[in-house]
C-alpha positions in Angstrom: -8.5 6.5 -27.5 -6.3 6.3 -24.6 -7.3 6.3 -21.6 -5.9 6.1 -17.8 -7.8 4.1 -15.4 -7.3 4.4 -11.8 -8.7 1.2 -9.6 -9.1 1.4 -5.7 -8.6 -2.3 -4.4 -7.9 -4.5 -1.5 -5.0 -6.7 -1.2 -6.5 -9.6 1.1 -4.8 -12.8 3.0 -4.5 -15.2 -0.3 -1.7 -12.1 -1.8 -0.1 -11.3 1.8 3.1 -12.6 0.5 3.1 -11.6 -2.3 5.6 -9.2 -3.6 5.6 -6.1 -4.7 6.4 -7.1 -9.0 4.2 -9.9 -8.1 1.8 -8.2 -7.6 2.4 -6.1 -11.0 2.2 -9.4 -12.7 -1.0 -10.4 -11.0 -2.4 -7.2 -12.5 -1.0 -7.6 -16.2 -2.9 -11.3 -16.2 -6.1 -9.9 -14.6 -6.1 -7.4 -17.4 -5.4 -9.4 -19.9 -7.7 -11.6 -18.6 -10.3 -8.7 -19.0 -9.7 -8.0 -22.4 -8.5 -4.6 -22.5 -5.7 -3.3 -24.3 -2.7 -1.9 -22.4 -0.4 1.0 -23.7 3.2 -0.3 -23.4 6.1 1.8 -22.8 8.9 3.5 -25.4 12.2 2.1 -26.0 14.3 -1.2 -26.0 12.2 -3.2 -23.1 8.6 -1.8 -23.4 6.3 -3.0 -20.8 2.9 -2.4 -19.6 1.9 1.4 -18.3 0.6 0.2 -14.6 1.8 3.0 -11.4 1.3 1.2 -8.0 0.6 4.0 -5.8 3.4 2.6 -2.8 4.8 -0.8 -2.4 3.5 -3.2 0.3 6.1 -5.6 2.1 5.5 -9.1 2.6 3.3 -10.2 5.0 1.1 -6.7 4.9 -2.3 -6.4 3.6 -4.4 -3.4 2.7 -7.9 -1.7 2.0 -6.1 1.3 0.5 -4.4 0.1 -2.6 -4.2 2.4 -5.1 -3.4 1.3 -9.2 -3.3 3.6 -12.4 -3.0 2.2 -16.1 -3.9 3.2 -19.2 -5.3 1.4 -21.7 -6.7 1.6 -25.8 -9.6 0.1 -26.4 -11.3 0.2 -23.0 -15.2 0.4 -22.7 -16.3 4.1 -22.2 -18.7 2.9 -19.4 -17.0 2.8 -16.7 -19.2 0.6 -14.8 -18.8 -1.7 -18.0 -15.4 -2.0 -17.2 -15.5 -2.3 -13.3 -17.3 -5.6 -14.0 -15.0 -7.1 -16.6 -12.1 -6.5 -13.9 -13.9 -7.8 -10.9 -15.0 -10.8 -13.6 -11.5 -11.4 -13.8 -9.8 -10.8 -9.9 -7.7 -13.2 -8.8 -8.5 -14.4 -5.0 -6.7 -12.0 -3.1 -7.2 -8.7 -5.4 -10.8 -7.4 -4.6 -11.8 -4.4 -6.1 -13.5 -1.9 -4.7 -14.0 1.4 -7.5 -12.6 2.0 -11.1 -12.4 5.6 -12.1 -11.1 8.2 -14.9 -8.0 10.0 -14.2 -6.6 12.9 -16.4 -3.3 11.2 -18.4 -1.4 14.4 -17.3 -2.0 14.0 -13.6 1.4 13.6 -12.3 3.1 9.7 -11.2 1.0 7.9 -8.5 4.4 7.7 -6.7 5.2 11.1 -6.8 2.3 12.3 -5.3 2.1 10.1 -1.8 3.4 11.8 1.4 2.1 9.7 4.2 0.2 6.1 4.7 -2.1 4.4 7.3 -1.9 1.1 9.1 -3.9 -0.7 11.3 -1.7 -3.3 13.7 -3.5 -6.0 15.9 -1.4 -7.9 18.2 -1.8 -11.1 18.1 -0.3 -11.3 21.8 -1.1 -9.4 25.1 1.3 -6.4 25.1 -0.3 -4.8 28.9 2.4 -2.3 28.7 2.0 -1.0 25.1 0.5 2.1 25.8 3.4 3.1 27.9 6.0 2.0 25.3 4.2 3.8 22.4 4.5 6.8 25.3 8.2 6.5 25.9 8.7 6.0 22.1 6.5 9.7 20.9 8.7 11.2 23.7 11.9 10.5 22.3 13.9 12.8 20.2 15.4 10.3 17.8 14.7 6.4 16.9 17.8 4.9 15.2 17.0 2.3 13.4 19.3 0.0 10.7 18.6 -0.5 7.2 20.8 -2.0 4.4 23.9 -1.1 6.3 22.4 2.1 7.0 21.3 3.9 10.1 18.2 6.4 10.0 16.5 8.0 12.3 12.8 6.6 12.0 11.3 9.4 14.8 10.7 12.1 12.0 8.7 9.3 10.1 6.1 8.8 12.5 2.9 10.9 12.2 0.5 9.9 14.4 0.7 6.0 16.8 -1.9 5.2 19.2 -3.5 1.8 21.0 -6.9 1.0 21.4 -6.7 -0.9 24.9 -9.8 -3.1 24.7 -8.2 -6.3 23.8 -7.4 -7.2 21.1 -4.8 -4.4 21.3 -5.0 -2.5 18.0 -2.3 0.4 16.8 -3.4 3.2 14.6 -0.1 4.1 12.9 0.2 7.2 10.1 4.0 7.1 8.7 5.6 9.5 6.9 5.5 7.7 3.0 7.1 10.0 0.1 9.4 9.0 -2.3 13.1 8.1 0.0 11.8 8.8 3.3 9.4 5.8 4.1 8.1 4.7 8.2 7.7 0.7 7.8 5.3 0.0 10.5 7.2 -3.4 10.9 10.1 -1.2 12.4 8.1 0.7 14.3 6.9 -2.5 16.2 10.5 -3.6 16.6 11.2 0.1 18.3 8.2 -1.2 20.7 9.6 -4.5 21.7 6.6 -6.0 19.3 7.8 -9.0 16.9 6.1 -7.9 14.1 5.6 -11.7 13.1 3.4 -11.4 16.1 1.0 -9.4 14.0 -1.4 -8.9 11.5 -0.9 -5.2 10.0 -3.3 -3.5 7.1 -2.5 -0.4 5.2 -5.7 1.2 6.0 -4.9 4.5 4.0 -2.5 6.2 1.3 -1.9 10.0 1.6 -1.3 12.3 -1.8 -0.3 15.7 -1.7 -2.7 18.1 -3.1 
């Protein structure tokens, strides 16, 4: 019977640069590693049936990642199965919770409208809070991408500081499918190097 499994998982510091397919790959070898039996795809190229809920640039970790994948010959204990993935993580994939999902629930990627980060600066920024200020207040943030200008303003939910040092940004970007916030621009619009950071998706968003 086929089934589609949907695992909640952390991408720690051993994967923070890893890419996006890499990260695909990681999870066709922990699942094969597992022993369970992937569907594959129709057609000329068939590959694996795996949804990552968003992609993750380089250099970004997470608590809030989010994969679906069905499978054929899986355990119907779902607890069984939990363990023979967590048996089989590699460092830097930690799972937290493994869960049935109806097979006609739309595409993971379809259904994501906003994500959260968490941004500690790794140096003193003392006037952050009036830069994140000056930046909510403004009507448009153009910003370049691929030879392309956009206007990153509409894409930014929700951005606040914590003060007590180290400082700490709460970010909640606008994620669906062509109209992304990457919180590493959203530093750059603050003056921040975002190399002089350590950012975490904290949350994905789906629409109902």
């Amino acid at each position: 019977m086929t089934m589609r499994i949907r695992v909640l998982f952390d991408k720690t510091e051993p994967m923070r640069f890893t890419s996006h397919l890499d990260l695909y790959r990681a999870w066709e070898r922990l699942l094969r590693r597992a022993g369970v039996k992937l569907v594959f795809s129709q057609g000329y190229n068939p590959r694996p049936k795996l949804q990552l809920a968003a992609p993750l640039a380089l250099g970004i970790t997470s608590q809030a990642e989010i994969i679906d994948f069905w499978i054929s010959n899986g355990p119907q204990d779902l607890d069984q199965l939990a363990s023979m993935l967590v048996a089989a993580q590699p460092p830097g994939i930690e799972i937290q919770s493994v869960s049935l999902v109806d097979p006609a629930d739309p595409p993971l990627q379809k259904r994501v409208v906003a994500a959260g980060y968490q941004v500690t600066l790794l140096d003193e920024q003392p006037q952050i809070a009036q830069e994140i200020a000056i930046l909510l207040d403004s009507e448009q943030i153009i910003r370049e991408r691929r030879g392309k200008t956009y206007d990153l303003r509409p894409l930014i939910k929700e951005l606040s500081v914590e003060l007590d040092p180290p400082h700490r940004l709460q970010m909640l970007l606008q994620a669906s499918e062509g109209s992304t916030g990457r919180p590493e621009e959203v530093l750059l619009s603050l003056g921040v190097a975002p190399e002089k950071s350590r950012i975490q998706r904290t949350q994905i968003i789906f629409n109902p």
